[in-house]
N, CA, C and O atoms as a Tinker XYZ file with bonds, in Angstrom:
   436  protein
     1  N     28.862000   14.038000    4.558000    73     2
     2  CA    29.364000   12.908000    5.282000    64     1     3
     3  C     30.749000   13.251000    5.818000    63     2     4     5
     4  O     31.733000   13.542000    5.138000    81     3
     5  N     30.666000   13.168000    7.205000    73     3     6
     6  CA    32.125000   13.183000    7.350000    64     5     7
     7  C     33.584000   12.150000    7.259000    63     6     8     9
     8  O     33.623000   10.921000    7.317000    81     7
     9  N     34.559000   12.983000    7.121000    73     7    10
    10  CA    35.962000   12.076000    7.013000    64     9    11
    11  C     36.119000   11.062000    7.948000    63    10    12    13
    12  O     36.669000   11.755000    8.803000    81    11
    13  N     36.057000    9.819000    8.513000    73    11    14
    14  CA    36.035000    9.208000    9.558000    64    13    15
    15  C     37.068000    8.217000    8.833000    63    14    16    17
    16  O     36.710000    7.040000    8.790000    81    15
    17  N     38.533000    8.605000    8.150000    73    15    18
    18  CA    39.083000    8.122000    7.993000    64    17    19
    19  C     40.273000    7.889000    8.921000    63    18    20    21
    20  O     40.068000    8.750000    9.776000    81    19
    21  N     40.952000    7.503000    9.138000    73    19    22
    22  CA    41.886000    6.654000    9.988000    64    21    23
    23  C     41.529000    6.947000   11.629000    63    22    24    25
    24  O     42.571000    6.739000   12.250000    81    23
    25  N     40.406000    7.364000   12.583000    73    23    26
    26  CA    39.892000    8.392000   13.215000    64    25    27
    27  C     39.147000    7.645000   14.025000    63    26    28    29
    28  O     38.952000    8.108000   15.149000    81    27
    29  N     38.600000    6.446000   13.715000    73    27    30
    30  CA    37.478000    5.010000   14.446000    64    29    31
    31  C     38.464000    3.767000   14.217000    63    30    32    33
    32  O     39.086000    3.264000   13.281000    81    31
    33  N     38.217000    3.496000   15.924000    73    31    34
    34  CA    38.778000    2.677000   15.819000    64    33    35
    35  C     37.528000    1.083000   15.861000    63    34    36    37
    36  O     36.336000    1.005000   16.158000    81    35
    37  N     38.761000   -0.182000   15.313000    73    35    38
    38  CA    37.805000   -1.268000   14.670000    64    37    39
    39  C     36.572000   -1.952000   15.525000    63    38    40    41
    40  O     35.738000   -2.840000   15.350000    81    39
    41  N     36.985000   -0.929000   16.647000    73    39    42
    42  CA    35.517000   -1.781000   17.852000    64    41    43
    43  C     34.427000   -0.499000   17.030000    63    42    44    45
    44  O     33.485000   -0.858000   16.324000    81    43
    45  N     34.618000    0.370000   17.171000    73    43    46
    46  CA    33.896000    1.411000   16.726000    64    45    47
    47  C     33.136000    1.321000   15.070000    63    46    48    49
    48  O     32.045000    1.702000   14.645000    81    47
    49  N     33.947000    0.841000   14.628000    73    47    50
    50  CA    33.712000    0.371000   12.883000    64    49    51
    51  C     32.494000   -0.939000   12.885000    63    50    52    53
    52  O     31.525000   -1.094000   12.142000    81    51
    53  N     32.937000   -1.684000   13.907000    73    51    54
    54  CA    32.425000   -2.628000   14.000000    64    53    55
    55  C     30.988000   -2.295000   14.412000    63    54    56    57
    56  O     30.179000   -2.947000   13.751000    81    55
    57  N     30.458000   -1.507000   15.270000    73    55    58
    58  CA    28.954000   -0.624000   16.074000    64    57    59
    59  C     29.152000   -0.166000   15.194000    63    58    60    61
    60  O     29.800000   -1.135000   14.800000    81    59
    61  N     29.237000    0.718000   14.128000    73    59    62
    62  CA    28.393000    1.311000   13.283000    64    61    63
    63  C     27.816000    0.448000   12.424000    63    62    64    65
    64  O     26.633000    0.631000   12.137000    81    63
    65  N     28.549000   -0.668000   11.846000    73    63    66
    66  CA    28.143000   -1.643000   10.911000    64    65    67
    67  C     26.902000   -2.253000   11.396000    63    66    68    69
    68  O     25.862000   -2.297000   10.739000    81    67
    69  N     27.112000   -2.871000   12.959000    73    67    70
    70  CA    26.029000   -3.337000   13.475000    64    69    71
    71  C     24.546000   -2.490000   13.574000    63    70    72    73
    72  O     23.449000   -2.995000   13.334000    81    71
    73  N     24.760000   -1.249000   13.936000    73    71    74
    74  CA    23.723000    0.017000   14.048000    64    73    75
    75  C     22.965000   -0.057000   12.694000    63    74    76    77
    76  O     21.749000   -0.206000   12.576000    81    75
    77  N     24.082000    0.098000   11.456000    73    75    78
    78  CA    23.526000    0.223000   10.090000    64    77    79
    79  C     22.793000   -1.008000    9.585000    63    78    80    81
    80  O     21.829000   -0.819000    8.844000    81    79
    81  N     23.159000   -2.303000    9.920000    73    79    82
    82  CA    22.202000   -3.732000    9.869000    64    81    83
    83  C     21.026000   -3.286000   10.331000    63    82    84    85
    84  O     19.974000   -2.949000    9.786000    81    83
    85  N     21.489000   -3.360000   11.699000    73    83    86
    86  CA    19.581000   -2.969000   12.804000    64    85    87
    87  C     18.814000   -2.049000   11.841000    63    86    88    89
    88  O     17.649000   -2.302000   11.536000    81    87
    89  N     19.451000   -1.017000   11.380000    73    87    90
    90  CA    18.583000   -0.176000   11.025000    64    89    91
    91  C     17.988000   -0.754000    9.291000    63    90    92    93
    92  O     16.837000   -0.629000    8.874000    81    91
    93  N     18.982000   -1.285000    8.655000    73    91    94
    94  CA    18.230000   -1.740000    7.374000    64    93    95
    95  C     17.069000   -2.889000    7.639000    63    94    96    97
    96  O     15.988000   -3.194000    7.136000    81    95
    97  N     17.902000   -3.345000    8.703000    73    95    98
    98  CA    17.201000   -4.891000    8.619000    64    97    99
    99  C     15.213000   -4.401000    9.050000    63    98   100   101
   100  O     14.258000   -5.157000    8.868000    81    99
   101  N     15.150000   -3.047000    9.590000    73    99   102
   102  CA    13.830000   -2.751000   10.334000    64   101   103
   103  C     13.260000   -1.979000    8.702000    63   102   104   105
   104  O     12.142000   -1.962000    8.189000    81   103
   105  N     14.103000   -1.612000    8.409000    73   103   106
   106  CA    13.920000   -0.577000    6.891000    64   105   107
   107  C     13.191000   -1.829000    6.128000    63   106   108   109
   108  O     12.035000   -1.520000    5.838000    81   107
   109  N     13.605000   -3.392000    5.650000    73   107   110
   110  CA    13.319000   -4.076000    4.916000    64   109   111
   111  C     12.155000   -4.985000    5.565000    63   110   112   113
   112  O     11.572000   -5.733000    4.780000    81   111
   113  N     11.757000   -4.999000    6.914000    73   111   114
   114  CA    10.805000   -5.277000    7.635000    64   113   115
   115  C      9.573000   -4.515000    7.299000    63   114   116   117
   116  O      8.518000   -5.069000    6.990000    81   115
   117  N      9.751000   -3.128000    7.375000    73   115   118
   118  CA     8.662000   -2.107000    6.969000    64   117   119
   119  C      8.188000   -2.389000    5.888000    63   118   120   121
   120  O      7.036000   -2.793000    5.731000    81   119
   121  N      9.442000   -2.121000    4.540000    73   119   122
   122  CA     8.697000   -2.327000    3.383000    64   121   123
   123  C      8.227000   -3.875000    2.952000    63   122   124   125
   124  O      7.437000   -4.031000    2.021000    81   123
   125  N      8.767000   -4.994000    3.692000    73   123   126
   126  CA     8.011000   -6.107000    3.341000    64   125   127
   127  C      6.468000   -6.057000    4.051000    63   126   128   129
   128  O      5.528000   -6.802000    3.771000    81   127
   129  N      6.483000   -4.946000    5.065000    73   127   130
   130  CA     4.841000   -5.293000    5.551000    64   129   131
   131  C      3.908000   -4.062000    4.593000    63   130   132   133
   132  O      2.694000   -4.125000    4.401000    81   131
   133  N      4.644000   -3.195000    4.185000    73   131   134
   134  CA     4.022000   -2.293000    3.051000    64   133   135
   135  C      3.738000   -3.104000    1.788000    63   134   136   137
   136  O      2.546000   -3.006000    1.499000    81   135
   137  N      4.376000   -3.818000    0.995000    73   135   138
   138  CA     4.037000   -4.921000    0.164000    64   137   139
   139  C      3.448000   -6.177000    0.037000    63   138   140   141
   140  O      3.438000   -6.943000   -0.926000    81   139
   141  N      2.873000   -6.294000    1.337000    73   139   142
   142  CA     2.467000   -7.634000    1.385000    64   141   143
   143  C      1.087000   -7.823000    0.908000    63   142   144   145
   144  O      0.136000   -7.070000    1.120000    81   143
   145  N      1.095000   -8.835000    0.290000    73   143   146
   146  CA    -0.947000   -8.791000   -0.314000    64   145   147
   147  C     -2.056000   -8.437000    0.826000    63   146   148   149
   148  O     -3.075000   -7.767000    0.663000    81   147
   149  N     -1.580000   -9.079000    2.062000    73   147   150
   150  CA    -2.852000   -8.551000    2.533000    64   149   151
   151  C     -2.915000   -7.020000    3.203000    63   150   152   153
   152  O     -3.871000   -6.511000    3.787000    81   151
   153  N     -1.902000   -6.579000    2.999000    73   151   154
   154  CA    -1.699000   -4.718000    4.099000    64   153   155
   155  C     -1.979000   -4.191000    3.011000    63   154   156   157
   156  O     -2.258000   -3.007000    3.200000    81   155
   157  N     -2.076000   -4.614000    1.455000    73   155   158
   158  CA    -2.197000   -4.033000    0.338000    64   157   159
   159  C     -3.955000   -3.903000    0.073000    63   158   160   161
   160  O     -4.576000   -2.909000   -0.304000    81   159
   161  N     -4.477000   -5.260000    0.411000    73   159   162
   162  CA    -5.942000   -5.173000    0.243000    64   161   163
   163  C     -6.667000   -4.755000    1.505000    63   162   164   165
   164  O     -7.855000   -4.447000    1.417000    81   163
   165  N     -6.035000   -4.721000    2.686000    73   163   166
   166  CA    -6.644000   -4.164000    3.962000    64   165   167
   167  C     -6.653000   -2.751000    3.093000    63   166   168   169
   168  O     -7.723000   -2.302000    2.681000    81   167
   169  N     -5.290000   -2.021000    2.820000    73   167   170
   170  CA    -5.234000   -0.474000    2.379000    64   169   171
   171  C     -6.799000    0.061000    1.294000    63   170   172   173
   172  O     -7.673000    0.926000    1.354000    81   171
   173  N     -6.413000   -1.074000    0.382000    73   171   174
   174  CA    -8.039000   -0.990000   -0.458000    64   173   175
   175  C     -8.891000   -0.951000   -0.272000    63   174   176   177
   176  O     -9.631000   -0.174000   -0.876000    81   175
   177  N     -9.321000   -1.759000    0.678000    73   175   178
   178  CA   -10.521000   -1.973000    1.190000    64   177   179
   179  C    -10.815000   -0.331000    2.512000    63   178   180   181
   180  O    -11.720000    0.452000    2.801000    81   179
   181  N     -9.789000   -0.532000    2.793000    73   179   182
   182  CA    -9.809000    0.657000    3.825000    64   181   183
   183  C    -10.301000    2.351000    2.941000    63   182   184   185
   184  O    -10.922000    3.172000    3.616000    81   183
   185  N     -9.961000    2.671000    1.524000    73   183   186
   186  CA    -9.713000    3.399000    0.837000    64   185   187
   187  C    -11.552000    2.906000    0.217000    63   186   188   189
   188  O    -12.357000    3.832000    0.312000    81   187
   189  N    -11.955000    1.933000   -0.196000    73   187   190
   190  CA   -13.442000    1.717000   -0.661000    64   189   191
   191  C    -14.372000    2.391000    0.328000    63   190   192   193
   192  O    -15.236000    3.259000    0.205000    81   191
   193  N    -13.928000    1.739000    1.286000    73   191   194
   194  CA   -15.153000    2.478000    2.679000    64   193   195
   195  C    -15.243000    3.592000    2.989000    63   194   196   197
   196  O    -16.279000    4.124000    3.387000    81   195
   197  N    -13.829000    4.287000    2.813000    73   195   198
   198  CA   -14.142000    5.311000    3.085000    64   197   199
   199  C    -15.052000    6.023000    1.933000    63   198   200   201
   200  O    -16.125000    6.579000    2.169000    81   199
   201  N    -14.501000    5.924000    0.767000    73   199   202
   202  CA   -15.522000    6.348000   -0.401000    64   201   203
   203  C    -17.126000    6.793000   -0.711000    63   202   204   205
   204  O    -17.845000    7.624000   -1.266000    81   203
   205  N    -17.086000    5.099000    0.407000    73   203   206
   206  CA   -18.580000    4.618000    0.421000    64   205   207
   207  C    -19.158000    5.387000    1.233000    63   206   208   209
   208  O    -20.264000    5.905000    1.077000    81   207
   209  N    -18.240000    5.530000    2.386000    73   207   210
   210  CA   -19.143000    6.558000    3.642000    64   209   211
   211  C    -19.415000    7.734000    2.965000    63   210   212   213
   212  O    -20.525000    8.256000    2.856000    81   211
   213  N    -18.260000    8.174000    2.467000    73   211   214
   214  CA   -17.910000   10.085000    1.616000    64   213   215
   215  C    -19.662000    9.661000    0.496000    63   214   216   217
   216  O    -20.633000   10.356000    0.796000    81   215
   217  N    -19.814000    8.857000   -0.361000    73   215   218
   218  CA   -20.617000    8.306000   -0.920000    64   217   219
   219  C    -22.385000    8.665000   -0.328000    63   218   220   221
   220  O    -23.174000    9.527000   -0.714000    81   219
   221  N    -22.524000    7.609000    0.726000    73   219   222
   222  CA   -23.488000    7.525000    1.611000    64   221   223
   223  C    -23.550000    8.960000    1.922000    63   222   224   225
   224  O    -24.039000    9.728000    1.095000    81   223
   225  N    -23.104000    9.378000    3.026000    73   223   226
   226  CA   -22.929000   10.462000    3.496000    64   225   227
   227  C    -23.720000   11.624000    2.620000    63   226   228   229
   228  O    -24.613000   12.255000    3.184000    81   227
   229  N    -23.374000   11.919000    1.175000    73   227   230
   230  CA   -23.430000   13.033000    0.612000    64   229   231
   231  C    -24.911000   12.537000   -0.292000    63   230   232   233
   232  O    -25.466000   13.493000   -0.835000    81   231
   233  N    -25.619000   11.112000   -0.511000    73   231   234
   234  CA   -26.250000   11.042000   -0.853000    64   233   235
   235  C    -27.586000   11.304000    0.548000    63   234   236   237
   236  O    -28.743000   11.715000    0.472000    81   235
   237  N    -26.945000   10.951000    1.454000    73   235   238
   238  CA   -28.197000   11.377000    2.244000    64   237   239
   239  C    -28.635000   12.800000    2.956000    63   238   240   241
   240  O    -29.689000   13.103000    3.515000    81   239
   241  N    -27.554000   13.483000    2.751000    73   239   242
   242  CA   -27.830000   15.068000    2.856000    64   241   243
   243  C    -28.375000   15.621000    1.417000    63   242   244   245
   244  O    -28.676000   16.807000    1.548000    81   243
   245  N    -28.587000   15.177000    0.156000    73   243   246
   246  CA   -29.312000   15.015000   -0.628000    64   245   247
   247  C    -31.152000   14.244000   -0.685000    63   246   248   249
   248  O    -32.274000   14.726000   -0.841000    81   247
   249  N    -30.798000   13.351000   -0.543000    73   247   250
   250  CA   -32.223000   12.896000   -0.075000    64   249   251
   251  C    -32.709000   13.847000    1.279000    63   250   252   253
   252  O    -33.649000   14.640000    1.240000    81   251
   253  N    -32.027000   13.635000    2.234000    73   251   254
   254  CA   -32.697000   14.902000    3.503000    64   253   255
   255  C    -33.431000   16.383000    2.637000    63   254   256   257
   256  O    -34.431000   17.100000    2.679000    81   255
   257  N    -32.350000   16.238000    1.999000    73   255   258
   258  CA   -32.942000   18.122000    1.269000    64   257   259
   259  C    -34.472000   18.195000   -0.024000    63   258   260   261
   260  O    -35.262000   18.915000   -0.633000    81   259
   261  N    -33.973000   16.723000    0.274000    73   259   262
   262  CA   -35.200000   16.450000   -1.136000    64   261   263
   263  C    -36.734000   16.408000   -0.641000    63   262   264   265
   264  O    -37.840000   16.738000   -1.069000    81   263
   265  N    -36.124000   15.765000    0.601000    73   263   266
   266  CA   -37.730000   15.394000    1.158000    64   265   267
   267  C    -37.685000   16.668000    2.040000    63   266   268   269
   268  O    -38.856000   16.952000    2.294000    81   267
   269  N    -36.769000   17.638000    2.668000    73   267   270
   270  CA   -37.701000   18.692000    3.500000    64   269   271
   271  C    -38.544000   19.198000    2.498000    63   270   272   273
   272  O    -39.750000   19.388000    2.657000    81   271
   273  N    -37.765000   19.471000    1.215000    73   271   274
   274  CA   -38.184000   20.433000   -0.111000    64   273   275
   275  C    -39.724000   19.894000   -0.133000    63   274   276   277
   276  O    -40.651000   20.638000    0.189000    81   275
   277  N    -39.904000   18.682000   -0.497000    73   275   278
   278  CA   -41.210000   17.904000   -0.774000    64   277   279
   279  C    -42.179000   18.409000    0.280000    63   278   280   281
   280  O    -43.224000   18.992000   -0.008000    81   279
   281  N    -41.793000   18.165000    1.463000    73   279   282
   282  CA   -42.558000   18.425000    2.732000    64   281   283
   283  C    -42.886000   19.687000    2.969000    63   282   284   285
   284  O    -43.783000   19.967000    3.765000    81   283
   285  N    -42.068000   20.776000    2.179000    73   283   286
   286  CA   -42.946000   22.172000    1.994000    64   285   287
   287  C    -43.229000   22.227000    1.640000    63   286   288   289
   288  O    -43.478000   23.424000    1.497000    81   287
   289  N    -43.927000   21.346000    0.619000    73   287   290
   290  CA   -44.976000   22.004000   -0.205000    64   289   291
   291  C    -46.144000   21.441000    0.102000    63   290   292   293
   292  O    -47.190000   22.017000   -0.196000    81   291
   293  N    -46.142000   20.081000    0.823000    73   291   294
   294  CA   -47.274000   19.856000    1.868000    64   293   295
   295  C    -47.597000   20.255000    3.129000    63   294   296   297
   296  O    -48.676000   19.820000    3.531000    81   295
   297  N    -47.040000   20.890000    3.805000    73   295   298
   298  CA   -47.249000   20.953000    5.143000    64   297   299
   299  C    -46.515000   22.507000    5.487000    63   298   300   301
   300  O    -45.358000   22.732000    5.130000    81   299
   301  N    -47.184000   23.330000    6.079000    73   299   302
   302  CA   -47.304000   24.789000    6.441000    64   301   303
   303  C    -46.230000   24.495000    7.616000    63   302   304   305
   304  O    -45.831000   23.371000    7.918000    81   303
   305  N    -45.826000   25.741000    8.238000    73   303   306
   306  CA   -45.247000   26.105000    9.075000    64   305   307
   307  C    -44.998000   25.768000   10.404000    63   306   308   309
   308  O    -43.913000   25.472000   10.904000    81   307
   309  N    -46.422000   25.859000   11.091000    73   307   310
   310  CA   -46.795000   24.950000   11.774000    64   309   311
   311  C    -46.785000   23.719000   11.626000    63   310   312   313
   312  O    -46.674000   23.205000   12.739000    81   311
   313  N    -46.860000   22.723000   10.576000    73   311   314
   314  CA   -46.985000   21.592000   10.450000    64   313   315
   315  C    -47.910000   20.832000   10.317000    63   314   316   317
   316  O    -47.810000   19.605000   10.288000    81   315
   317  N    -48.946000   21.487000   10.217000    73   315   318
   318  CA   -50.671000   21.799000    9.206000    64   317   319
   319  C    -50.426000   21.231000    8.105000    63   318   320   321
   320  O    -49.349000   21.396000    7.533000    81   319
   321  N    -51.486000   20.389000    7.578000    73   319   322
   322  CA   -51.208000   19.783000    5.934000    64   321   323
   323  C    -52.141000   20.963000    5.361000    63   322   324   325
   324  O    -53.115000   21.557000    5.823000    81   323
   325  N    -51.369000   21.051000    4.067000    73   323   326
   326  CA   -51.748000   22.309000    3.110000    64   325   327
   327  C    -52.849000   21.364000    2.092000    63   326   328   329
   328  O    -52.642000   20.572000    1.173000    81   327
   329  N    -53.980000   21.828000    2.689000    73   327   330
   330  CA   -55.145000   21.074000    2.098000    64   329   331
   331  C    -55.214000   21.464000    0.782000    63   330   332   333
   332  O    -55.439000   20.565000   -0.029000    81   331
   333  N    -55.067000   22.645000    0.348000    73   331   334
   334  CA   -55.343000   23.177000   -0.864000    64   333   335
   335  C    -54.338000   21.922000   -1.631000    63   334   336   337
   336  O    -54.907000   21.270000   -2.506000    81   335
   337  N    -52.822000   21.564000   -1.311000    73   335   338
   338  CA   -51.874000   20.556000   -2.023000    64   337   339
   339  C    -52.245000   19.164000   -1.981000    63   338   340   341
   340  O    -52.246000   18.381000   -2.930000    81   339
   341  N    -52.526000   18.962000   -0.916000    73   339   342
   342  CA   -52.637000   17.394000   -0.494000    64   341   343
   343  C    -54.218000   16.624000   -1.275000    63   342   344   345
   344  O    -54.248000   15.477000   -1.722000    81   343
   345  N    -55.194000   17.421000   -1.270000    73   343   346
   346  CA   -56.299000   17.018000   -1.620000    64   345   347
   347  C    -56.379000   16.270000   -3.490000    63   346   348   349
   348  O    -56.791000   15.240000   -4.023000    81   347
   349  N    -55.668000   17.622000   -3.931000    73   347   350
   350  CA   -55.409000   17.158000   -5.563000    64   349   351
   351  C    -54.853000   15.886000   -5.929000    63   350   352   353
   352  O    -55.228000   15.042000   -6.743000    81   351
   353  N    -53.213000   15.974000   -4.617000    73   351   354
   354  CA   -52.378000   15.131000   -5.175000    64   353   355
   355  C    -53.030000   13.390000   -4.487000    63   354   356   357
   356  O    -52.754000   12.334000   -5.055000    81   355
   357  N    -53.700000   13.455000   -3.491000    73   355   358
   358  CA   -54.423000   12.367000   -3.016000    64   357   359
   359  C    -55.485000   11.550000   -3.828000    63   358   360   361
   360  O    -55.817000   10.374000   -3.679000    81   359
   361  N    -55.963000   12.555000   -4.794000    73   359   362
   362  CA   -57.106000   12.400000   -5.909000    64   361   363
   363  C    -56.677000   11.560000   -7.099000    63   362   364   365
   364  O    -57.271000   10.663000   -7.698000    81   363
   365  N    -55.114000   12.267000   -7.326000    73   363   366
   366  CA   -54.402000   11.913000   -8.555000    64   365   367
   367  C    -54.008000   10.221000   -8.245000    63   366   368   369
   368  O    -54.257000    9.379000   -9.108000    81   367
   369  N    -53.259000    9.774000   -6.690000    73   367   370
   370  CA   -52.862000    8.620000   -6.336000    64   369   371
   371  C    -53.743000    7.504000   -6.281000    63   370   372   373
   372  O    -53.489000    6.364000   -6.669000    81   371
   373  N    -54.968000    7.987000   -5.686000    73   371   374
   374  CA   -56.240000    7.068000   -5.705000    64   373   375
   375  C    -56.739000    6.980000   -7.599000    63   374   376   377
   376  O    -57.512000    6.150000   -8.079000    81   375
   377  N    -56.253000    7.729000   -8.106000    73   375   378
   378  CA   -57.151000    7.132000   -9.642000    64   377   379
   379  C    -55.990000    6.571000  -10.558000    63   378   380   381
   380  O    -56.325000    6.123000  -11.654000    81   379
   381  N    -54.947000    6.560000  -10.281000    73   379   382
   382  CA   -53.563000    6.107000  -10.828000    64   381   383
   383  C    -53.361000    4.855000  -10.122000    63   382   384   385
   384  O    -52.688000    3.922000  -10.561000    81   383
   385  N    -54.141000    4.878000   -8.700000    73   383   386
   386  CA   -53.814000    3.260000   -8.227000    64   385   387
   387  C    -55.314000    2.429000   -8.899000    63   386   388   389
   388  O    -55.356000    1.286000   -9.356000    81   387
   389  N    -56.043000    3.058000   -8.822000    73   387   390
   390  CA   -57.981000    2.840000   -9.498000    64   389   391
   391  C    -57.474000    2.107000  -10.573000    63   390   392   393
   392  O    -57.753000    0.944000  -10.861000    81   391
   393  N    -56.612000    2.963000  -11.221000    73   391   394
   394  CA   -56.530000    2.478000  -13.084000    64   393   395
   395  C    -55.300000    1.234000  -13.088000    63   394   396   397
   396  O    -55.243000    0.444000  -14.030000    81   395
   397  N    -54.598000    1.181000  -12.246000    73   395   398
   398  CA   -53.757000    0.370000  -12.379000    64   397   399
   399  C    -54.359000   -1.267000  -12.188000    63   398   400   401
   400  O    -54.236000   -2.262000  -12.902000    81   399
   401  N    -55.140000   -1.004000  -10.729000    73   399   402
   402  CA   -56.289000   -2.257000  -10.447000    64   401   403
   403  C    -56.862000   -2.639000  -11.334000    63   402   404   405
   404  O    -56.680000   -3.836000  -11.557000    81   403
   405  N    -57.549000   -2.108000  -12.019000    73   403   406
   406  CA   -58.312000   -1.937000  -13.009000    64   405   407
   407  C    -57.870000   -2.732000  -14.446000    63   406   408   409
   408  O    -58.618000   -3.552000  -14.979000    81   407
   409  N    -56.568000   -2.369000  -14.975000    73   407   410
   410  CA   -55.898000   -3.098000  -15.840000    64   409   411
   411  C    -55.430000   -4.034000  -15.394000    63   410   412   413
   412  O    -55.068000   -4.810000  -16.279000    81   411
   413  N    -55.191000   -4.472000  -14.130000    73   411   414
   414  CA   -54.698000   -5.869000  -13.668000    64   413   415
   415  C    -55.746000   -6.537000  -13.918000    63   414   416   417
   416  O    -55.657000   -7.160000  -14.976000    81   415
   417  N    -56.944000   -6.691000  -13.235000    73   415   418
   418  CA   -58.536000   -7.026000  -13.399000    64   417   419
   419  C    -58.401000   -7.689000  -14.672000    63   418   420   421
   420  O    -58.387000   -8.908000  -14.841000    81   419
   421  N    -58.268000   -6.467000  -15.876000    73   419   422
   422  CA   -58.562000   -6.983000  -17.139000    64   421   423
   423  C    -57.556000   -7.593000  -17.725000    63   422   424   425
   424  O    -57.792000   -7.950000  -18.879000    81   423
   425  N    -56.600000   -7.809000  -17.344000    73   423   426
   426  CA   -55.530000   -8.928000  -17.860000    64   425   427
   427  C    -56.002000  -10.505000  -17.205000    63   426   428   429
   428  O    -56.069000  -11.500000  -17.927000    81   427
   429  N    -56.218000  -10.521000  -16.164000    73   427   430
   430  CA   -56.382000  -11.600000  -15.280000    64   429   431
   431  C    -57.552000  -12.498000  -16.036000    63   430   432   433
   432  O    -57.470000  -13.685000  -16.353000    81   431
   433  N    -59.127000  -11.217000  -16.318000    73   431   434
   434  CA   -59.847000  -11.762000  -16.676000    64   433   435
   435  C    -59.606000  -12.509000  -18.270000    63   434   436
   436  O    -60.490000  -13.208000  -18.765000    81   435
């Protein structure tokens, strides 16, 4: 800091004082809009979503990878269903839905 002792004169003393107000008075403006409940829960809320997207986002490049994975093992290259796969597992769904009917039936009755 420099010596600005006997060196400014009182018009001059006087503009800095004023300069140094302006400038707190914008300083205590800022941080009252940094503290205020709602710039505080906008910030939160702003900070959830993003989460959620980062969230979303990484669960569905997961599911994407899950189901190409699935889908190779039904469907060839071309895009041909792999009869040898599909036939078993079609067999298994129809007698797992058969048996399920089936025990509904006999509850009902």
């Amino acid at each position: 800091m420099a010596d600005t002792s006997d060196t400014r004169t009182p018009a001059q003393i006087e503009a800095d004082i004023k300069r140094r107000r302006e400038v707190l008075a914008e300083t205590l403006d800022e941080i009252g809009v940094r503290v205020h409940p709602k710039t505080i829960v906008g910030d939160a809320k702003a900070k959830v979503i993003a989460n959620v997207d980062h969230t979303v986002g990484r669960a569905y490049v997961q599911v994407n990878r899950a189901v190409s994975e699935v889908r190779a093992q039904f469907v060839n290259d071309q895009g041909a269903p792999r009869l040898e796969r599909v036939v078993p597992v079609a067999l298994v769904v129809v007698g797992v839905v058969g048996l399920l009917a089936l025990g509904a039936r006999r509850r009902r009755d």
